[in-house]
C-alpha positions as CSV (number, residue, x, y, z in Angstrom):
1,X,-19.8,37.8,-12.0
2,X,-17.7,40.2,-14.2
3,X,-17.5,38.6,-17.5
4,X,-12.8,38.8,-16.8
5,X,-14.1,36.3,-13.4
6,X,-15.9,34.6,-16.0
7,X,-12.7,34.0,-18.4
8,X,-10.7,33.5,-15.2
9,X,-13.0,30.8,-14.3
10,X,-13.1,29.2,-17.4
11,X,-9.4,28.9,-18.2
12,X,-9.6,27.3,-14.3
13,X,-11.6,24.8,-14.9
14,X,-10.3,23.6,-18.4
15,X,-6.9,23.5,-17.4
16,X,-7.8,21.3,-13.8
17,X,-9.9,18.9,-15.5
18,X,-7.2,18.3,-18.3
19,X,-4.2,18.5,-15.7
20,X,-4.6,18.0,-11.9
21,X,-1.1,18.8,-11.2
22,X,-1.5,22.7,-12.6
23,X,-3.4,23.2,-8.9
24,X,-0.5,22.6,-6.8
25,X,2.4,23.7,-9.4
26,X,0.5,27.3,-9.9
27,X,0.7,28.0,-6.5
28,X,4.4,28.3,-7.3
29,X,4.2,31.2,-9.9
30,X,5.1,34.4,-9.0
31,X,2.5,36.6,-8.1
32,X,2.9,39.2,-11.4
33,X,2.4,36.6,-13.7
34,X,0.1,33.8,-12.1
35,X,-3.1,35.2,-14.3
36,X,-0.7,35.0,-17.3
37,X,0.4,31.4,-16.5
38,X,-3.0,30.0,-16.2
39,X,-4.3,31.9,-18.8
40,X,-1.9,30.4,-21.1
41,X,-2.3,27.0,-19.5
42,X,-6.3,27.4,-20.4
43,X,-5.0,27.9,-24.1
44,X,-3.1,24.8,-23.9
45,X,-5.6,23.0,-22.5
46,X,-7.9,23.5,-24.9
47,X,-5.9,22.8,-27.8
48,X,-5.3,19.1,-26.0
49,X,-9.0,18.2,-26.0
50,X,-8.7,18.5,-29.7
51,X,-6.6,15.6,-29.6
52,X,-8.8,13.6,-26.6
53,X,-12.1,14.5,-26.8
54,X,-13.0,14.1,-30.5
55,X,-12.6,10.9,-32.0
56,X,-13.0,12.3,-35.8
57,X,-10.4,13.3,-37.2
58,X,-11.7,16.3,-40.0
59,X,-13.2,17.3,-37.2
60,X,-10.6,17.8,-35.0
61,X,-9.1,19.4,-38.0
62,X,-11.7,22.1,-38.4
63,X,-11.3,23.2,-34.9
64,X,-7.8,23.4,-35.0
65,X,-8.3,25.7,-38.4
66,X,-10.6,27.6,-36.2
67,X,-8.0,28.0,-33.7
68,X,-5.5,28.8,-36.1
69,X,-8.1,31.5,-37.6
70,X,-8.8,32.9,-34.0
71,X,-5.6,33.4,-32.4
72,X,-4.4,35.2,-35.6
73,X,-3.2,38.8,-35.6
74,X,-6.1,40.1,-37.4
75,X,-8.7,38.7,-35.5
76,X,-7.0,37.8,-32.0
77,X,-8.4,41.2,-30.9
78,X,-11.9,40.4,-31.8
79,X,-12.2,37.0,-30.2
80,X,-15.7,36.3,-27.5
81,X,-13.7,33.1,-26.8
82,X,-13.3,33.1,-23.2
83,X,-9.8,31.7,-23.0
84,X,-8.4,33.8,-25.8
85,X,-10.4,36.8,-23.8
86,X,-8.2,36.0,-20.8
87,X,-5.0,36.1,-22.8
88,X,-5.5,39.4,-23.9
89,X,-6.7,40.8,-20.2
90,X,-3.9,39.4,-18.7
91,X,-1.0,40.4,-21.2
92,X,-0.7,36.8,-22.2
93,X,-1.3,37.3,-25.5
94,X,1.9,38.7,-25.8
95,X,3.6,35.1,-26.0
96,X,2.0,34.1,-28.6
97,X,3.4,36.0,-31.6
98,X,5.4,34.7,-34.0
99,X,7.0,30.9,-34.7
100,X,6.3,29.7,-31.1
101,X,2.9,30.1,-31.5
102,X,3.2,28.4,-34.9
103,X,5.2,25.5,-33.7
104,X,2.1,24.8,-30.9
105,X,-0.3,24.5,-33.3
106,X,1.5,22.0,-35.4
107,X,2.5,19.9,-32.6
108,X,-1.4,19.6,-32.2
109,X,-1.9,18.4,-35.8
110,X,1.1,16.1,-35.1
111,X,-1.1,14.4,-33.0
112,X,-3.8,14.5,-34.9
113,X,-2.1,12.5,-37.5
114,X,-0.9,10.1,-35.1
115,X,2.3,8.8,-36.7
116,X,3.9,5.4,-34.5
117,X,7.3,6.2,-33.7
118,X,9.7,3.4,-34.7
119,X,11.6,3.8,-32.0
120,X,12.4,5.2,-28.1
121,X,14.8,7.5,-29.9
122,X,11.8,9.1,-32.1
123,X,9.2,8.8,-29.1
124,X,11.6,11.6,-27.5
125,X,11.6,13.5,-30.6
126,X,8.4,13.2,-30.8
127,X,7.9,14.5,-27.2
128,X,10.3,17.8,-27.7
129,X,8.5,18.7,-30.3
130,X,5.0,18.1,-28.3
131,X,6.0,20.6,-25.5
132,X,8.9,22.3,-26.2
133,X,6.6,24.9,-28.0
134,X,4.7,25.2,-24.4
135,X,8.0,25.7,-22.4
136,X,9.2,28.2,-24.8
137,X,5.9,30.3,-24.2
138,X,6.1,30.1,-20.9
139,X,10.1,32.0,-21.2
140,X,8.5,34.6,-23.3
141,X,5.4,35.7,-20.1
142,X,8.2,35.3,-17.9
143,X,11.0,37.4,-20.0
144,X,13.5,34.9,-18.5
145,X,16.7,33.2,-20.5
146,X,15.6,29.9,-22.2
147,X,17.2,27.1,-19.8
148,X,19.2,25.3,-22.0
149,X,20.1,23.3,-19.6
150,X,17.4,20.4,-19.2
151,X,15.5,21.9,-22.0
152,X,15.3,18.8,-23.9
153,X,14.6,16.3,-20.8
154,X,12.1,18.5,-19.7
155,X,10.4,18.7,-23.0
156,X,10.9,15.1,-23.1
157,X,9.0,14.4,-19.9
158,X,6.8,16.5,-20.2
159,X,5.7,15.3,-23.9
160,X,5.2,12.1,-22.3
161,X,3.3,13.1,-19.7
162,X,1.0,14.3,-22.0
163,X,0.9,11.4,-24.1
164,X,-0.4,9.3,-21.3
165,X,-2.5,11.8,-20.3
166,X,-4.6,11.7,-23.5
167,X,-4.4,7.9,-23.8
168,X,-6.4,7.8,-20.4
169,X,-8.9,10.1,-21.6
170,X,-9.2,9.6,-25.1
171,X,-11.9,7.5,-27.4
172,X,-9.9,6.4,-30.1
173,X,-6.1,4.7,-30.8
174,X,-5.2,5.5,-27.3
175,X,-1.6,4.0,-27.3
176,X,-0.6,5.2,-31.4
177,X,2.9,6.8,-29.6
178,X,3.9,3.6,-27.6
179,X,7.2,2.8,-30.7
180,X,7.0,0.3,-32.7
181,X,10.4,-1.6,-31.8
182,X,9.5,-1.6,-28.0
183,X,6.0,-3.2,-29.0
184,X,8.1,-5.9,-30.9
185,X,11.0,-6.6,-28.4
186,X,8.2,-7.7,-26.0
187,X,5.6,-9.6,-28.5
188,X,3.2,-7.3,-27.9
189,X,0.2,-5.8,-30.4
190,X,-0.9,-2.1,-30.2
191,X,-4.8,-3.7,-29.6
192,X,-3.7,-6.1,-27.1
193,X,-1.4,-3.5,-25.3
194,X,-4.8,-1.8,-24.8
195,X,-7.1,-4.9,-24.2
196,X,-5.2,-6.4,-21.6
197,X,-2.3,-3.1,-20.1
198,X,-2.2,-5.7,-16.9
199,X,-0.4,-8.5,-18.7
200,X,3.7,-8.8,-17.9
201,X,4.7,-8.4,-21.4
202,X,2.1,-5.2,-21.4
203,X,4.3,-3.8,-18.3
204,X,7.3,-4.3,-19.2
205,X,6.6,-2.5,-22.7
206,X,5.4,0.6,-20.1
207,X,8.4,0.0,-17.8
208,X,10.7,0.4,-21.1
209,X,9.4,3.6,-22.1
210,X,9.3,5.3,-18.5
211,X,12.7,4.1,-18.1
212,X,13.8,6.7,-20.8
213,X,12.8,9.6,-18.8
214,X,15.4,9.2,-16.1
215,X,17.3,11.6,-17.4
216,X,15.7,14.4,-16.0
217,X,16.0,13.8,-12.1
218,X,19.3,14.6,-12.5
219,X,18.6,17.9,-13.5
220,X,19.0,20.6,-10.7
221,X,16.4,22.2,-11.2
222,X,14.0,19.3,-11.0
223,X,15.7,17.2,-8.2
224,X,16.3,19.9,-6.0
225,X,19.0,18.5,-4.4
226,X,21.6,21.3,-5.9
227,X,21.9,24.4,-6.5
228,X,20.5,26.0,-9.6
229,X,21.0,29.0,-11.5
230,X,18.3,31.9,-10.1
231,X,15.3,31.7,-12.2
232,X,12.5,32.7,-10.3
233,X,10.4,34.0,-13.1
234,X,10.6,29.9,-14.5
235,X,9.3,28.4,-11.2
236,X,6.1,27.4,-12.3
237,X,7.6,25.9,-14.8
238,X,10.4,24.0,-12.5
239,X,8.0,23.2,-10.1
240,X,5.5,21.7,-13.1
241,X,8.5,19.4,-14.2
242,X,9.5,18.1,-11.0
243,X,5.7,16.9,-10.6
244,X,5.4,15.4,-13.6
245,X,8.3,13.1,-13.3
246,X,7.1,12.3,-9.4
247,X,3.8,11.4,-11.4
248,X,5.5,9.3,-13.8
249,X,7.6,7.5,-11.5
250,X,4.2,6.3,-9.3
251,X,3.3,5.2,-12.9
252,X,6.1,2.6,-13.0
253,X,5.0,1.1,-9.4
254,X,1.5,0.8,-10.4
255,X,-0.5,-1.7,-13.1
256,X,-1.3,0.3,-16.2
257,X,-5.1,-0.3,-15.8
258,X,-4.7,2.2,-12.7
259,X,-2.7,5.0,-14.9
260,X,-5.9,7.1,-15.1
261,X,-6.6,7.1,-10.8
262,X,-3.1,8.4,-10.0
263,X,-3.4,10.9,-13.6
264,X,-6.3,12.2,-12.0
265,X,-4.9,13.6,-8.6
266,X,-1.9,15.1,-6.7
267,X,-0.6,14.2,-3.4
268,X,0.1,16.0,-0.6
269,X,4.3,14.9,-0.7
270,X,4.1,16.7,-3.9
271,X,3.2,19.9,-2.1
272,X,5.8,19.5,-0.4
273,X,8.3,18.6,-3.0
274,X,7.1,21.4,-4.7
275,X,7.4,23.9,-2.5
276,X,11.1,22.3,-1.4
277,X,12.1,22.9,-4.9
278,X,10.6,26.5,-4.8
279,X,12.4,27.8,-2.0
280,X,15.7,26.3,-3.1
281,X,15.0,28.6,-6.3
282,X,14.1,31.6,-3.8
283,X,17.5,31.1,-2.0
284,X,19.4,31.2,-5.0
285,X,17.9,34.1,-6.5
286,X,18.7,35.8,-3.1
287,X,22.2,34.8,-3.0
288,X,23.1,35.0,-6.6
């Protein structure tokens, strides 16, 4: 295998076992771009393990100075890593000058420091700053307009999707985001949230949080149900939004001890939602 299948490969794998719902919601990005998408994706990807596959924290912190080190200007070019290989085949790489970049990398050591939010209000905060970076890199592969619109409900979502996802997979301090004034309102401790997520008053502390994220199915472009500007260069990244919040709405229906079965799979209605919310996006660009 040519050592670009290889990188291909590689970026495949990291990004599927870290996020299920890529399979489906990549099917969705236009053709010129796909490689770009995933190849960025891998990059993502393995920036998150930093945050739920080491439990030590100075580690952590070394890799992410390695990172920081590797993806520089200098030495970006020079890289044998196979994901940031895969940027620079694909034209990727591109996306990644500047403050964007910048921001990404400290929203991983944001993590990595692990701060409580006080409140719901910080927790969305907190999630903005999590993924806006990643939506903002996507616009820049694409060379489409920022959408304003939804920008901040879909970085909200999707900063909380990724939350949970790392508190099903990681070793240590799994629920540090849940805020502190939800966790009080309900009597519940951090350790006991995670020793018994079963318990009512553990639920209901879940059911508060997902209830913030409503927001965003009222967007056009994530419902599906209206029309919405033409933006077919940002469907992956429509289509990725819509099924994260289908994935955190079967979160609210389920018991939190079963977060990591649904986390770890896509259904085939989100196919189809998917690809209802893709060809609304075709029709519009058409028409527009």
């Amino acid at each position: 295998m040519a050592q670009a299948d290889n990188n291909q490969e590689f970026c495949r794998e990291k990004v599927l076992r870290s996020n299920p719902l890529f399979r489906v919601s990549h099917l969705f990005a236009p053709a010129d771009f796909a490689d770009q998408v995933l190849a960025l994706h891998g990059l993502f990807a393995s920036l998150d393990q930093l945050n739920s596959e080491i439990g030590d924290e100075f580690v952590a912190r070394r890799k992410l100075d390695w990172w920081r080190t590797e993806l520089s200007p200098e030495n970006i070019s020079k890289s044998n890593h196979p994901v940031v290989r895969y940027l620079i085949e694909t034209g990727a790489a591109s996306s990644l000058a500047g403050k964007t970049l910048e921001l990404f990398l400290d929203t991983v050591e944001v993590r990595l420091a692990a701060r409580a939010p006080a409140d719901q209000e910080e927790l969305g905060l907190l999630c903005e700053l999590i993924y806006q970076p990643r939506i903002l890199m996507e616009c820049t592969l694409s060379q489409d307009d920022i959408p304003v619109s939804g920008l901040s409900e879909m970085a909200q979502t999707g900063g909380l999707f990724q939350l949970i996802c790392e508190s099903n997979v990681s070793k240590n301090n799994t629920l540090w985001w849940v805020p502190l004034n939800v966790l009080a309102r309900f009597g519940v401790t951090r350790a006991e949230l995670g020793n018994d997520p079963d318990s009512q008053n553990a639920r209901s502390v879940f059911e508060a949080v997902f209830a913030s994220c409503n927001k965003l199915k009222s967007q056009p472009a994530i419902s599906g149900k209206e029309s919405m500007a033409p933006s077919r260069g940002l469907m992956h990244l429509h289509v990725l939004a819509l099924l994260q919040t289908r994935q955190l709405d079967q979160l609210r229906k389920i018991r939190p001890s079963s977060y990591r079965g649904v986390l770890n799979r896509w259904r085939f209605a989100d196919l189809l939602a998917a690809w209802n919310v893709a060809r609304r996006m075709k029709l519009n660009s058409v028409t527009a």
